[in-house]
C-alpha positions in Angstrom: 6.1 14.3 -10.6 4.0 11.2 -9.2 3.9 8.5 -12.2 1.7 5.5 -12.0 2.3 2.5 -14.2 -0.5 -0.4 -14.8 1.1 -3.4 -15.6 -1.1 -6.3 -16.6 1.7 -8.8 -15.0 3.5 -9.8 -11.7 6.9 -7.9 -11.7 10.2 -9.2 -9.5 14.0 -9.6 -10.1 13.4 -12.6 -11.5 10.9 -11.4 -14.1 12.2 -12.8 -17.3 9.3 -11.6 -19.7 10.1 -8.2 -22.2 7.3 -6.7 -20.6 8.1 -7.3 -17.1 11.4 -5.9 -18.1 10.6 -2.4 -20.0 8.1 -1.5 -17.0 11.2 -2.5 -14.7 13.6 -0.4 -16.8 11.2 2.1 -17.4 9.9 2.5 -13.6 13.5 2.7 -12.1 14.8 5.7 -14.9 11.4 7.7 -14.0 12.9 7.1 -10.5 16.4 7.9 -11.1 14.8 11.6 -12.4 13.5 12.5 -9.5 9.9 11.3 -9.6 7.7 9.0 -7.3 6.8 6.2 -9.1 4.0 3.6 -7.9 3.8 0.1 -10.3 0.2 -1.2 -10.3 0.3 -5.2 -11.2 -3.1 -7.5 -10.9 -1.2 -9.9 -8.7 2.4 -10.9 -7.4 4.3 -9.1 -4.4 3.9 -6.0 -3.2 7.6 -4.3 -3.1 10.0 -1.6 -2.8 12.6 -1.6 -5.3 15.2 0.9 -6.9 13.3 3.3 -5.1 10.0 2.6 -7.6 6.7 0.8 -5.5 5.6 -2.1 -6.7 1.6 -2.5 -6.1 -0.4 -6.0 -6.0 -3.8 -4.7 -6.7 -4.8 -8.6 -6.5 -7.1 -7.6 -8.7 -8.5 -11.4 -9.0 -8.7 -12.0 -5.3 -6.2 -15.0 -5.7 -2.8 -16.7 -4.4 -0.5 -16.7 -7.3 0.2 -15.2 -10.4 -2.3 -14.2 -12.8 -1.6 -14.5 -16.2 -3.8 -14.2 -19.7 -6.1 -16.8 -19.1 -7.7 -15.8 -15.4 -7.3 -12.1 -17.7 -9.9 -13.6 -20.5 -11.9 -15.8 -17.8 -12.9 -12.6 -15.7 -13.2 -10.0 -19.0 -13.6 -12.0 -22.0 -11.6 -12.2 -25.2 -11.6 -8.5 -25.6 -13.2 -8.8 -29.2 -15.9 -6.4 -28.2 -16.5 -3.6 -26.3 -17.8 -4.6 -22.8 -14.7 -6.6 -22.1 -12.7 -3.1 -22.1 -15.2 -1.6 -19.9 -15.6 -4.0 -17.5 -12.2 -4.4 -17.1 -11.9 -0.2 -16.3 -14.7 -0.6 -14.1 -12.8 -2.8 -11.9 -9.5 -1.3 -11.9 -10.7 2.3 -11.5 -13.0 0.5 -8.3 -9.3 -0.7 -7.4 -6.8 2.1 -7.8 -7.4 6.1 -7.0 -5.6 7.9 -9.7 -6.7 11.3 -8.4 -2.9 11.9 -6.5 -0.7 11.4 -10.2 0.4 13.6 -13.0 0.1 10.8 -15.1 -0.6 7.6 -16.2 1.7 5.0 -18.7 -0.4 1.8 -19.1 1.1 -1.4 -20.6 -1.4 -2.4 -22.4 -4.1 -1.6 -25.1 -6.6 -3.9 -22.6 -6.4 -0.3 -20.5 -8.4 1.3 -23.5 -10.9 2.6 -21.4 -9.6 3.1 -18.4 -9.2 6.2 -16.0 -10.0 8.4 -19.7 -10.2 11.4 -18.1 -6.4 11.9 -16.8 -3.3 11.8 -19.0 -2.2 8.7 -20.3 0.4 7.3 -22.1 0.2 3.9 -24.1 2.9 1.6 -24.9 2.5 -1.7 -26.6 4.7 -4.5 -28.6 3.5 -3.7 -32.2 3.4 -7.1 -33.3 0.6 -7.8 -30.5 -1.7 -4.9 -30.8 -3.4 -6.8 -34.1 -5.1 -8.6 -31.8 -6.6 -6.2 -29.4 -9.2 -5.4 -32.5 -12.0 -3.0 -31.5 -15.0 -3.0 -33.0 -17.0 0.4 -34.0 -19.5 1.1 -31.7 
């Protein structure tokens, strides 16, 4: 199977984070199983590793690292509506999900996103309180 994963964060060996970590772990056991696995991250270094691809998308047209607050300068705060869309506007302007058999997204920001392919969600519990959407 072709997997992609959307990771909101730079990913590397020396990625400390839980998050950086599980799409690590997670990336390199799809991997292991036989799959072909491409890792989609809004900025760091593109990569090869444990046979998985890791993709800068440089989805901020930047040198560096992006982290939460260029993610809430470009979209907003993600209290309403547009903030989801504009942010699946972008990325689906960014990466062609047409060649996988499925997506697993990293976040609930993806809400939005590529809706009419097969997804999979996971998120830290404790943090999805504050992705809050409100009823259209």
């Amino acid at each position: 199977m072709k997997i992609a994963i959307v990771n909101t964060w730079a990913i590397s060996k020396k990625a400390v984070g839980g998050t950086e970590r599980f799409v690590m772990d997670l990336a390199k056991s799809f991997a292991d199983n036989g799959n072909e696995v491409d890792v989609y991250m809004f900025s760091g270094n593109t990569h090869i590793e444990d046979g998985v691809n890791y993709i800068n998308i440089n989805l901020f047209n930047m040198v560096g690292e992006a982290d939460e607050y260029i993610v809430q300068e470009a979209f907003g705060n993600f209290e309403t509506d547009k903030s989801y869309l504009s942010l699946a506007e972008k990325l689906e302007r960014k990466i062609n999900m047409e060649k996988y058999d499925f997506i697993q997204l990293n976040s609930l920001l993806f809400l939005e996103a590529w809706k009419d392919k097969k997804r999979i969600f996971s998120f830290d519990r404790c943090r999805a309180g504050r992705y809050k959407r409100r009823s259209r």
